[in-house]
C-alpha positions as CSV (number, residue, x, y, z in Angstrom):
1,X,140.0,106.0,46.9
2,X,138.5,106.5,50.3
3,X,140.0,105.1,53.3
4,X,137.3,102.9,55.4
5,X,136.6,105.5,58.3
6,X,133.8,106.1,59.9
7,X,131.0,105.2,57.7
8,X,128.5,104.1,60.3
9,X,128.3,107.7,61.6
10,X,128.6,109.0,57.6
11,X,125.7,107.3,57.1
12,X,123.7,108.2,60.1
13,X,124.5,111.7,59.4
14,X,123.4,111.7,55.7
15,X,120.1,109.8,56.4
16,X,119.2,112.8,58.7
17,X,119.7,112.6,62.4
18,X,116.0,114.2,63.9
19,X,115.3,115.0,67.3
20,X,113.1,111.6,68.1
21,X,116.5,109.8,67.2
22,X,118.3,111.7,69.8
23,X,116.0,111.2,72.5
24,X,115.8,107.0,71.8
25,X,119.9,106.9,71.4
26,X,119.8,109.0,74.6
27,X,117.7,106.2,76.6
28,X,119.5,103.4,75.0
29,X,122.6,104.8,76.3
30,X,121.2,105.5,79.8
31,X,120.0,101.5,79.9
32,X,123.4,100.6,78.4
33,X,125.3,102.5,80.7
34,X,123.7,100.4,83.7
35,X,124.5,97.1,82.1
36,X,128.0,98.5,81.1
37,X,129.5,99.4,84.7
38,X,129.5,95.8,86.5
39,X,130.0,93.9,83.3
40,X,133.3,96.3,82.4
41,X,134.7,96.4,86.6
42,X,134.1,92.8,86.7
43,X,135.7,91.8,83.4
44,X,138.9,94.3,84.1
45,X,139.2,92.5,87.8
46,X,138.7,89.0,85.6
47,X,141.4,90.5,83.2
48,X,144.0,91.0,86.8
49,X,143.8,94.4,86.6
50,X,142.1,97.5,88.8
51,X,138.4,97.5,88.1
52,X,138.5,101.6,86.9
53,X,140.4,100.0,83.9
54,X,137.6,98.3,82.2
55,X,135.3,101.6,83.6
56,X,138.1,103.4,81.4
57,X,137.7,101.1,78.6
58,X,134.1,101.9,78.1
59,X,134.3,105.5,77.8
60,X,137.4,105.8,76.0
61,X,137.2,103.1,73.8
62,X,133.6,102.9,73.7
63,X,133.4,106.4,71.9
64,X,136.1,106.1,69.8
65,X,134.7,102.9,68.4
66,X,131.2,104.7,67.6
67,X,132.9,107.4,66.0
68,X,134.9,106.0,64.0
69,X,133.1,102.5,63.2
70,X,131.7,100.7,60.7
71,X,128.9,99.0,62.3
72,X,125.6,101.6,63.1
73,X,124.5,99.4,66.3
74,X,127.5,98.0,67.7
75,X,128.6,98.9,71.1
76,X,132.2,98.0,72.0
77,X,134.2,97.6,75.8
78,X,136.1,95.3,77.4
79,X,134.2,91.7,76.8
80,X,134.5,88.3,78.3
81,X,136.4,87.0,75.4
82,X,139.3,88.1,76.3
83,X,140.3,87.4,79.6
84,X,141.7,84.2,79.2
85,X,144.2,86.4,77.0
86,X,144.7,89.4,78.9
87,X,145.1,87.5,82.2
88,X,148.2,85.6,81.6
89,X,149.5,89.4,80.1
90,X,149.1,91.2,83.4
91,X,150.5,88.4,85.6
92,X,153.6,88.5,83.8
93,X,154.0,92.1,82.5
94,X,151.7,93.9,84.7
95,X,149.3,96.3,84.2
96,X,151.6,98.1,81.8
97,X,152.2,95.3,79.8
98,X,149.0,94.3,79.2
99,X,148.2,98.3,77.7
100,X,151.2,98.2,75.9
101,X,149.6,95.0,73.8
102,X,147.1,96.3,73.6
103,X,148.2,99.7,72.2
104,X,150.0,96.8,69.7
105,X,146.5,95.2,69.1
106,X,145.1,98.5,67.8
107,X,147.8,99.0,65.0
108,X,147.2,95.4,63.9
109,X,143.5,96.3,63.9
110,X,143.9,99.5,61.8
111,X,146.1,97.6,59.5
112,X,143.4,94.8,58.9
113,X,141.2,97.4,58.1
114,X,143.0,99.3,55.8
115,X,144.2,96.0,54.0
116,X,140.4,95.6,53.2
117,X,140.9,92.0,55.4
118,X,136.9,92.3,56.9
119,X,135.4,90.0,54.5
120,X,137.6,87.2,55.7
121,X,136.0,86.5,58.7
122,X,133.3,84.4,56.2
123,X,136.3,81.7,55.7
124,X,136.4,80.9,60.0
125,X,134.0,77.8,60.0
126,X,131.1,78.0,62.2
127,X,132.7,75.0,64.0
128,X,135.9,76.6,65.1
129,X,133.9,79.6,66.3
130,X,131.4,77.7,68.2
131,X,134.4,75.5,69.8
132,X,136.6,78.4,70.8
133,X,134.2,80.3,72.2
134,X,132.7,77.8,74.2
135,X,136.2,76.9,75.5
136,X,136.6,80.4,76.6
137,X,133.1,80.5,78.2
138,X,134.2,77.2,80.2
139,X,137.4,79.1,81.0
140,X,136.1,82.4,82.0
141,X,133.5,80.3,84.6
142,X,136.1,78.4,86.1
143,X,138.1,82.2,87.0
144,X,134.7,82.9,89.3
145,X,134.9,80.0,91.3
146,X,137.5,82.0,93.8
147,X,135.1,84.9,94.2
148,X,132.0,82.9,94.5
149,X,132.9,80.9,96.7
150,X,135.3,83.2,98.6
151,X,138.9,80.7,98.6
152,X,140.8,83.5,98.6
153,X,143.9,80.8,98.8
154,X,142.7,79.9,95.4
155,X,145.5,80.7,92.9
156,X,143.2,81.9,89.7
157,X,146.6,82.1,87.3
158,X,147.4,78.3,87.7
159,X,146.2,76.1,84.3
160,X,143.1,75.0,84.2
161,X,143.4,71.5,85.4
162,X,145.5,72.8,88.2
163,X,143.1,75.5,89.2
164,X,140.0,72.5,89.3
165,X,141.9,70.7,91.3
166,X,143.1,73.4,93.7
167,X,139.5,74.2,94.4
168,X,138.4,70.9,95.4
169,X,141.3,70.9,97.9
170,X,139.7,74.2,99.1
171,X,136.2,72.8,99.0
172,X,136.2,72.9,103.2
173,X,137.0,76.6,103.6
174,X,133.9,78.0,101.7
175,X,132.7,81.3,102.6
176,X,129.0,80.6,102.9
177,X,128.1,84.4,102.8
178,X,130.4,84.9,99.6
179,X,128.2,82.1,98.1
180,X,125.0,83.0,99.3
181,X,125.4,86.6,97.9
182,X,126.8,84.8,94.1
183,X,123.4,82.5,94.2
184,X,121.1,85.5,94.9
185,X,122.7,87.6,91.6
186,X,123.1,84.9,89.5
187,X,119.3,83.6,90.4
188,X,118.1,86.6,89.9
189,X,119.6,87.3,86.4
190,X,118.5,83.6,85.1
191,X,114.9,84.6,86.5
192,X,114.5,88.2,85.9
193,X,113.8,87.7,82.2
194,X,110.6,86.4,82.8
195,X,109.1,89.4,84.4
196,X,109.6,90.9,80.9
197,X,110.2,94.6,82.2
198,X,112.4,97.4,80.2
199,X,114.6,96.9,83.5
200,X,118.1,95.0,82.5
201,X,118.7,92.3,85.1
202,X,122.2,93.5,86.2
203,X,120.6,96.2,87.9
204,X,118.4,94.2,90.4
205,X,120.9,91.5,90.5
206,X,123.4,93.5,92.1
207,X,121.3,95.1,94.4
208,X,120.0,92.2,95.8
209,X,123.4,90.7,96.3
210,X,124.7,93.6,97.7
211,X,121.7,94.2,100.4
212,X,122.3,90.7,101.4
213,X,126.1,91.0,101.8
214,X,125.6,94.2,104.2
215,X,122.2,92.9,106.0
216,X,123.7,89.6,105.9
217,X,127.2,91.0,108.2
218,X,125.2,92.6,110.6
219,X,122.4,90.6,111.5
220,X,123.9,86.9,110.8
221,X,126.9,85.8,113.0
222,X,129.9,84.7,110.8
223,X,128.5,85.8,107.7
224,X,131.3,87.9,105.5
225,X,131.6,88.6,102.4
226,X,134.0,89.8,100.2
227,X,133.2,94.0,98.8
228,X,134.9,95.9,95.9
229,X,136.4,98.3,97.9
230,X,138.1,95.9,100.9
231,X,139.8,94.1,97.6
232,X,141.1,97.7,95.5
233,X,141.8,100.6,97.1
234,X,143.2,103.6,95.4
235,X,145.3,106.6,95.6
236,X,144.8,109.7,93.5
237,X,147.3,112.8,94.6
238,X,146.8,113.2,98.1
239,X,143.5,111.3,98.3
240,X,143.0,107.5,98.6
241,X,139.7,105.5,99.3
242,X,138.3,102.2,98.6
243,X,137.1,100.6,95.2
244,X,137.4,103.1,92.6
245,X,138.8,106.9,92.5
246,X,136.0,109.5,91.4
247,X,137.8,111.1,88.4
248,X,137.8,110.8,84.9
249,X,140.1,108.7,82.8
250,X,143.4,111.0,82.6
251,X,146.1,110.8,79.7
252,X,149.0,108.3,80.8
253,X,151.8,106.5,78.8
254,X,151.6,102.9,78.6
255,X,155.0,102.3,79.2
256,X,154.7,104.4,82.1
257,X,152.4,102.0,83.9
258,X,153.5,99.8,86.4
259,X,154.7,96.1,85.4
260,X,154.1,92.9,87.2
261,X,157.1,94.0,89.4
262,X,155.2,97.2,90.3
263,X,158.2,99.7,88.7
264,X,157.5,101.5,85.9
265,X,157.4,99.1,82.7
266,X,159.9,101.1,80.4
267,X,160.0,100.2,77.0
268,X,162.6,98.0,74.5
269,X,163.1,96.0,72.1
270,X,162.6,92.9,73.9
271,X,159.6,93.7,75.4
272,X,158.0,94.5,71.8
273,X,159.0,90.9,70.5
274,X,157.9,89.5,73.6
275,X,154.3,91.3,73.6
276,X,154.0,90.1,69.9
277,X,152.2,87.5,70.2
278,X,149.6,88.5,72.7
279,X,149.2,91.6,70.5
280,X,148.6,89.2,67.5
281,X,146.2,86.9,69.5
282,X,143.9,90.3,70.9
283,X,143.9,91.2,67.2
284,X,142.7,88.1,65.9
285,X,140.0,87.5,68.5
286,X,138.8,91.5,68.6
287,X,138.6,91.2,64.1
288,X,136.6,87.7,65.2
289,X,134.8,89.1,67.4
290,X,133.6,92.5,66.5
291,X,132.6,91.4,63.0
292,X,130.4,89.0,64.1
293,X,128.8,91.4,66.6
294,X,128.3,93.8,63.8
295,X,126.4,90.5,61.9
296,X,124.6,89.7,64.6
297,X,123.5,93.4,65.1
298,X,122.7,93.6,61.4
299,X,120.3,90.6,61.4
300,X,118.4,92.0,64.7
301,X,118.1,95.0,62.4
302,X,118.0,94.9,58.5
303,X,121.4,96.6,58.2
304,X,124.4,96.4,56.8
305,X,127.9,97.2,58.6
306,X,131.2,98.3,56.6
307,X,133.1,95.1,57.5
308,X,136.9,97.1,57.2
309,X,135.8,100.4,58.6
310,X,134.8,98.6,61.1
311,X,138.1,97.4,62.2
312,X,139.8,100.7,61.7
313,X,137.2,101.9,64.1
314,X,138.5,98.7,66.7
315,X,141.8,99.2,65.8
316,X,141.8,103.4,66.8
317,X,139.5,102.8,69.8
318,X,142.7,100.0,71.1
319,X,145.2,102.8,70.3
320,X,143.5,105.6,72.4
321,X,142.3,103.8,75.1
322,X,145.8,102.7,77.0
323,X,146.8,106.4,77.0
324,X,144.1,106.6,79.2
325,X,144.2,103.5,81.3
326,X,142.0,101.6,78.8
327,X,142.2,98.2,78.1
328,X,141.2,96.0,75.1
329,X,137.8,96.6,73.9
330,X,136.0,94.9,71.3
331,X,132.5,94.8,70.0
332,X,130.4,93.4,72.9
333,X,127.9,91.2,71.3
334,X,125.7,91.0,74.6
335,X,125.1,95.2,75.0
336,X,124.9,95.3,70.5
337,X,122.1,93.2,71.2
338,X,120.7,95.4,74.4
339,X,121.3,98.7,72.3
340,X,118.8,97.4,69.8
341,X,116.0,96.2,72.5
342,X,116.3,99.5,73.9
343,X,115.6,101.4,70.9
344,X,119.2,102.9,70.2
345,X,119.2,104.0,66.6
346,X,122.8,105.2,65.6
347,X,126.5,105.4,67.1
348,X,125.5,108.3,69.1
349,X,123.8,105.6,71.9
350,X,127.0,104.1,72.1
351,X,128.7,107.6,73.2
352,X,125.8,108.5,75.3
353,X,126.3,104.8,77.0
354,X,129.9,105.8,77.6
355,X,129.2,109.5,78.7
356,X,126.8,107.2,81.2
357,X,129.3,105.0,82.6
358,X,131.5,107.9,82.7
359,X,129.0,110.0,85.4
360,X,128.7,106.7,87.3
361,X,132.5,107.1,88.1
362,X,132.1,110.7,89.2
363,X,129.0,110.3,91.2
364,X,128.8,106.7,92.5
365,X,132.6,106.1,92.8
366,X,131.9,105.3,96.6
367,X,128.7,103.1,96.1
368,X,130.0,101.1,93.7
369,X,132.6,100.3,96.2
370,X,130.3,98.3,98.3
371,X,129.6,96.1,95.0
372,X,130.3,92.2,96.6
373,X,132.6,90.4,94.7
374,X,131.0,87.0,94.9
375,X,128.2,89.2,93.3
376,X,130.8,90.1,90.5
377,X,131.3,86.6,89.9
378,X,127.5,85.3,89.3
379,X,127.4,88.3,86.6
380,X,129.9,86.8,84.8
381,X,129.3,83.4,85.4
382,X,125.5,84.6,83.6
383,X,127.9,86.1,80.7
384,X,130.3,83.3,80.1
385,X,126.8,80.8,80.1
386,X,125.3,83.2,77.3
387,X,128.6,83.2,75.6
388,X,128.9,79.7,75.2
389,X,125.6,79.3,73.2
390,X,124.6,76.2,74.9
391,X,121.7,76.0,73.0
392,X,123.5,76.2,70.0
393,X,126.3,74.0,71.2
394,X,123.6,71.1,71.7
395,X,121.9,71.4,68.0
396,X,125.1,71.5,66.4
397,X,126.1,67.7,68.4
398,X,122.5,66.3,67.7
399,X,122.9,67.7,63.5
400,X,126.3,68.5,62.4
401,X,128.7,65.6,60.2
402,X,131.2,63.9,62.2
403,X,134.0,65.9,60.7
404,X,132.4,69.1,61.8
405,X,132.4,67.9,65.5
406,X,135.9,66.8,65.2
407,X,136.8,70.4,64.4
408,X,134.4,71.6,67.3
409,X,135.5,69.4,70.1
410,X,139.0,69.8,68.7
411,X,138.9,73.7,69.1
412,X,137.2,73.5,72.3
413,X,139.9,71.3,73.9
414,X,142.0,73.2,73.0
415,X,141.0,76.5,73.9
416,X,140.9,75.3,77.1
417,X,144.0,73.0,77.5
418,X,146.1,75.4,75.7
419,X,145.5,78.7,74.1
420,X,142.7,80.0,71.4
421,X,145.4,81.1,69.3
422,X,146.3,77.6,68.5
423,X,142.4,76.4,68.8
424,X,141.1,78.2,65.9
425,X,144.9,77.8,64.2
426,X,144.5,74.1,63.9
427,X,140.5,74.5,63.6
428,X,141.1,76.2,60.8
429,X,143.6,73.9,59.0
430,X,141.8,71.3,59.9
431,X,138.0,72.4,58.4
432,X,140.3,72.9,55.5
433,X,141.8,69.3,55.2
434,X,138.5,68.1,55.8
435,X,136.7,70.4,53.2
436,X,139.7,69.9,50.2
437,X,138.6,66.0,51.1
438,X,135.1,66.0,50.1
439,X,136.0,68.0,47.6
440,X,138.2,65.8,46.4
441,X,135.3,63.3,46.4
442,X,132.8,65.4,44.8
443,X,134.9,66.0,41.8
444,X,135.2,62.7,39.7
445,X,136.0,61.8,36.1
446,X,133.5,59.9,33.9
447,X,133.1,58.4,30.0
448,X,130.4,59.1,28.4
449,X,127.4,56.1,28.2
450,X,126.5,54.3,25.0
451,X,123.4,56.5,24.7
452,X,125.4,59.8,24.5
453,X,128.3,58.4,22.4
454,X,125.3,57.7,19.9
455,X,123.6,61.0,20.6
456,X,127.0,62.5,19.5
457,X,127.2,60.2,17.3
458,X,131.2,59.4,18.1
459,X,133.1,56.7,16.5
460,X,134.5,53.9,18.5
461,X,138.2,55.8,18.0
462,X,137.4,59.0,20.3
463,X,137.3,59.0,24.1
464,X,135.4,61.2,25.9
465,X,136.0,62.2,29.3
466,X,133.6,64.4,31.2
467,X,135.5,66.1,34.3
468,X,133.1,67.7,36.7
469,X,134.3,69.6,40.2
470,X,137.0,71.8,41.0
471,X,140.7,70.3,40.5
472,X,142.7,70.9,42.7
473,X,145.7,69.3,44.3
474,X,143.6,67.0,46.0
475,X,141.2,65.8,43.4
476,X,144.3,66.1,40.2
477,X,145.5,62.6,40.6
478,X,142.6,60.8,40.8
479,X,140.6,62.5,38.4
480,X,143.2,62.6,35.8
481,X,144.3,59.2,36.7
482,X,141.5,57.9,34.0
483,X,143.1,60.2,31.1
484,X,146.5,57.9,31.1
485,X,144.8,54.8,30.7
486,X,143.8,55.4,27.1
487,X,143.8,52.0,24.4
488,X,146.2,52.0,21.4
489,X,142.9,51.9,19.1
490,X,142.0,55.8,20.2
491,X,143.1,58.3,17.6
492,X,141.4,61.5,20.0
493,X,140.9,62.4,23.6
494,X,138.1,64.6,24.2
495,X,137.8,66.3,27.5
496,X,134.7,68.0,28.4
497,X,135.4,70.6,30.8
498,X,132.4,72.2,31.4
499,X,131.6,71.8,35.1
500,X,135.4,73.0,35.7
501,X,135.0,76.0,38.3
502,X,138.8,76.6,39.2
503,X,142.1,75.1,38.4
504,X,144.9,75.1,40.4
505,X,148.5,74.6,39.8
506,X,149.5,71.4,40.7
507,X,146.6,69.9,38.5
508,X,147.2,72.4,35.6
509,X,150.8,70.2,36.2
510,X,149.3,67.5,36.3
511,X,146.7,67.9,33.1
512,X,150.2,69.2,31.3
513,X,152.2,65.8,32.0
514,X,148.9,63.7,31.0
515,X,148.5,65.5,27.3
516,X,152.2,65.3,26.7
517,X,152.1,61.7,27.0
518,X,149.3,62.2,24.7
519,X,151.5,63.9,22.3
520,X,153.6,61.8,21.9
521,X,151.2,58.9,21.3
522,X,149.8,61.2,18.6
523,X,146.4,61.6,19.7
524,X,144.2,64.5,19.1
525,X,143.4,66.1,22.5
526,X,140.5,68.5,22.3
527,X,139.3,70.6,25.3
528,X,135.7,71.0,25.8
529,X,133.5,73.8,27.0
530,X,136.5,75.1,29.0
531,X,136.4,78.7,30.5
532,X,138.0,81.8,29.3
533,X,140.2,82.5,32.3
534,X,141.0,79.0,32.3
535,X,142.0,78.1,28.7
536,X,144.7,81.4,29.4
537,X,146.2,79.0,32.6
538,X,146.2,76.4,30.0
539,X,148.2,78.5,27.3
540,X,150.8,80.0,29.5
541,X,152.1,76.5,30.6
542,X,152.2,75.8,26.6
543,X,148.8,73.4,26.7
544,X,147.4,74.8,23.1
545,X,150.3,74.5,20.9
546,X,150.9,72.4,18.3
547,X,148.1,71.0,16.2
548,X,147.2,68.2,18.2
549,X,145.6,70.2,20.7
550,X,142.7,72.5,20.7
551,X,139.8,74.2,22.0
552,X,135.9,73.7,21.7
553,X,132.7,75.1,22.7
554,X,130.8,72.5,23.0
555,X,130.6,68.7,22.2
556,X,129.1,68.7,18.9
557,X,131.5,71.3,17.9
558,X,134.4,69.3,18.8
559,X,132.7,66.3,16.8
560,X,132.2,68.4,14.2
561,X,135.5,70.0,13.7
562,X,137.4,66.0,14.1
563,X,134.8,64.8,11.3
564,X,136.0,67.9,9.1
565,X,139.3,67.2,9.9
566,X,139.4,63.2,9.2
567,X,137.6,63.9,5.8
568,X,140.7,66.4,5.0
569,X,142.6,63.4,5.4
């Protein structure tokens, strides 16, 4: 048995990998490398940490992912998603915290994979989806309002609530050139879609913002604003600078890194239990996540992604990238989709967007330093509006059944007064209440009409039942409810099973205390049209022995073999 590994780049590899492929991957990964270097600095400063870290994230992770993958198209880094997970992380176990989960994600991740669990991302109800990510998208906006509007009194790690409320407190101390600069990129990314050029609109965005932040502070009296490198500095050896260090991502333990006390985290028990949960909650959301980034990616194009190879692939790209500063990376549904505009035709535009990044780093290091934050914060203000499928949001409200907007609207509070762990948690159970109860309503027990009984010609001392539905816990009581109300005159109880799809064991209980009582009013209780694997539940709980129970085909059989049998008598 082969282990899921890999088959995205098996597969490009024995479909023939030709020149003309090279050169499109090789532009795709130029064009994603441009979106990819904001989007992954401003996402790791989102996330609390260094913005190099999410640079790190996209190379490291980036080509791991494509490597070893499951999905052709997909391109992975750090994603919006996730920093209303990883935020909380850093603040209280610092930057090596938040790698050691991480590093805990991955196993989780490679675990899923190899326990073939890809396929059960079909059972998450488009509901709880929708409503988490929407929450997040709602959360991830409000965590820009610091930069954009430059209250750098604003405490970003406060609740929600706390953190609205804070900023309208702050409302008097806006930094008009902070906001100024934030309008200009997050204009210009809402409009430059309309010009319809090859050009991604990050690119222009930020360039615009940035010449306005530097014209803006030497021309225009009181106008500052907030740059990369006056909020990070860094120190590499001897050297030190602004914004980012020039060097490639180097091999570091985890544990190594500094925690939210700024000492070396160190590593124990304690601290594993404690991570736990985060680990579990990055695990969850990157399975969610990349899988339906891999969907989306295989709609846009026709093909189909290895659903648990494609975890593995998550999974190993989490455990290598914190041994290099990396942190958690998932599929990014946003460049997936940008891969396949730009032509990208295989993993390898993935690893060229990540060999891109990476040459940003070691020959822009001290451009990107000039990058304004509020700039920063329009960008992902853009992402966390294209994340929350607005559009989608809307349709679903105008067209979906009141229970499926409970779920929504119950996820989405959630998400946002509390966790997403718990959001999709109670979403979940909750689609599933809901769903057991119209199932529960669709399946029903009925007797046959005069017009059948004299089709089947039946005498007046046979009932027949027809069951139709699944039964289940929720539907056995009231479905078999009709069975136990059988008159003294009835010498046979036929039960036509026919349009029985599954049984489960509470009413295989259920159907076993009914035919007893039965029993032992001697009646004849024949089972109709029941199916294989079912009629073996039946036997092992002793429901077929003794001659007052059997099995038939059909109806006429079962009228057949009781006219047979009454003549014998």
């Amino acid at each position: 048995m082969s282990l899921p590994f890999a088959s995205a780049l098996k597969e490009t590899l024995r479909q023939g990998y030709r020149l003309a492929d090279l050169r499109a991957d090789l532009l795709a990964g130029i064009t994603l490398g441009i979106i990819a270097v904001p989007l992954a600095m401003a996402l790791a400063i989102a996330s609390g940490v260094a913005p190099q870290y999410g640079l790190y994230t996209a190379i490291v992770a980036g080509t791991v992912i494509a490597l070893t993958g499951g999905s052709r198209y997909s391109v992975s880094g750090p994603t919006a998603a996730f920093v209303v997970i990883l935020l909380p992380v850093t603040a209280e176990y610092g930057l090596g915290g938040l790698l050691l989960a991480t590093l805990m994600a991955g196993g989780i991740l490679v675990a899923m994979g190899l326990l073939k669990l890809g396929r059960l991302i079909q059972f998450i109800p488009a509901p709880v989806t929708l409503g988490f990510t929407a929450g997040i998208a709602l959360v991830i906006a409000s965590l820009q309002l610091k930069d954009l509007f430059g209250l750098e009194e604003m405490d970003n790690s406060a609740h929600f609530f706390v953190k609205l409320l804070d900023f309208v407190h702050l409302l008097p101390e806006i930094s008009w050139g902070d906001l100024s600069v934030g309008l200009l990129t997050l204009f210009t990314l809402i409009l430059w879609p309309r010009l319809k050029t090859p050009l991604p609109g990050h690119l222009p965005a930020l360039v615009l913002g940035t010449s306005l932040a530097l014209l803006g502070s030497q021309w225009l009296p009181g106008f500052e604003v907030t740059l990369l490198g006056d909020q990070f500095q860094w120190t590499h050896g001897d050297e030190s600078g602004r914004g980012i260090p020039p060097v490639a991502p180097a091999f570091v333990l985890p544990w190594l890194m500094p925690g939210a006390d700024g000492e070396p985290l160190g590593l124990s028990w304690d601290l594993f239990t404690a991570l736990l949960p985060a680990a579990f909650t990055i695990a969850l959301l990157g399975a969610i996540e990349s899988l339906l980034c891999s969907v989306v990616g295989d709609s846009l194009t026709g093909s189909k992604h290895d659903p648990n190879a494609e975890l593995v692939g998550q999974g190993l790209g989490n455990l290598a990238a914190p041994f290099f500063g990396g942190i958690t990376a998932t599929g990014a549904l946003a460049r997936t989709a940008a891969n396949i505009r730009a032509g990208g035709r295989s993993p390898f535009a993935a690893i060229f967007h990540s060999l891109m990044v990476l040459a940003c780093i070691l020959v822009f290091a001290d451009v990107l330093s000039w990058l304004p934050m509020a700039a920063l914060a329009g960008l992902l203000l853009m992402v966390a509006w294209n994340m929350s499928e607005a559009h989608h949001l809307v349709k679903m409200v105008k067209t979906a059944p009141t229970p499926d907007l409970l779920v929504l609207f119950t996820c989405f509070g959630l998400t946002v007064v509390f966790d997403m762990v718990l959001a999709v948690s109670v979403g979940i159970v909750l689609a599933s209440l809901l769903f057991m109860g119209r199932m529960a309503q669709v399946t029903e027990s009925q007797p046959l009409t005069a017009a059948e009984r004299q089709e089947l010609d039946l005498p007046e001392t046979i009932a027949y039942f027809r069951i139709a539905g699944p039964l289940f816990f929720g539907a056995a009581e009231k479905t078999l409810g009709r069975l136990t109300q059988i008159s003294s005159g009835i010498d046979a109880v036929f039960i036509d099973m026919h349009q029985v799809p599954t049984l489960d064991i509470t009413a295989i209980d259920s159907l076993s205390s009914v035919v007893k009582q039965l029993q032992k009013d001697n009646k004849q209780v024949v089972f109709i049209g029941l199916n294989p694997r079912l009629i073996l539940k039946l036997r092992r709980v002793g429901l077929g022995k003794g001659k007052l129970i059997t099995f038939a085909r059909s109806a006429e059989a079962a009228s057949q073999r009781w006219k047979r049998l009454q003549a014998a008598c």
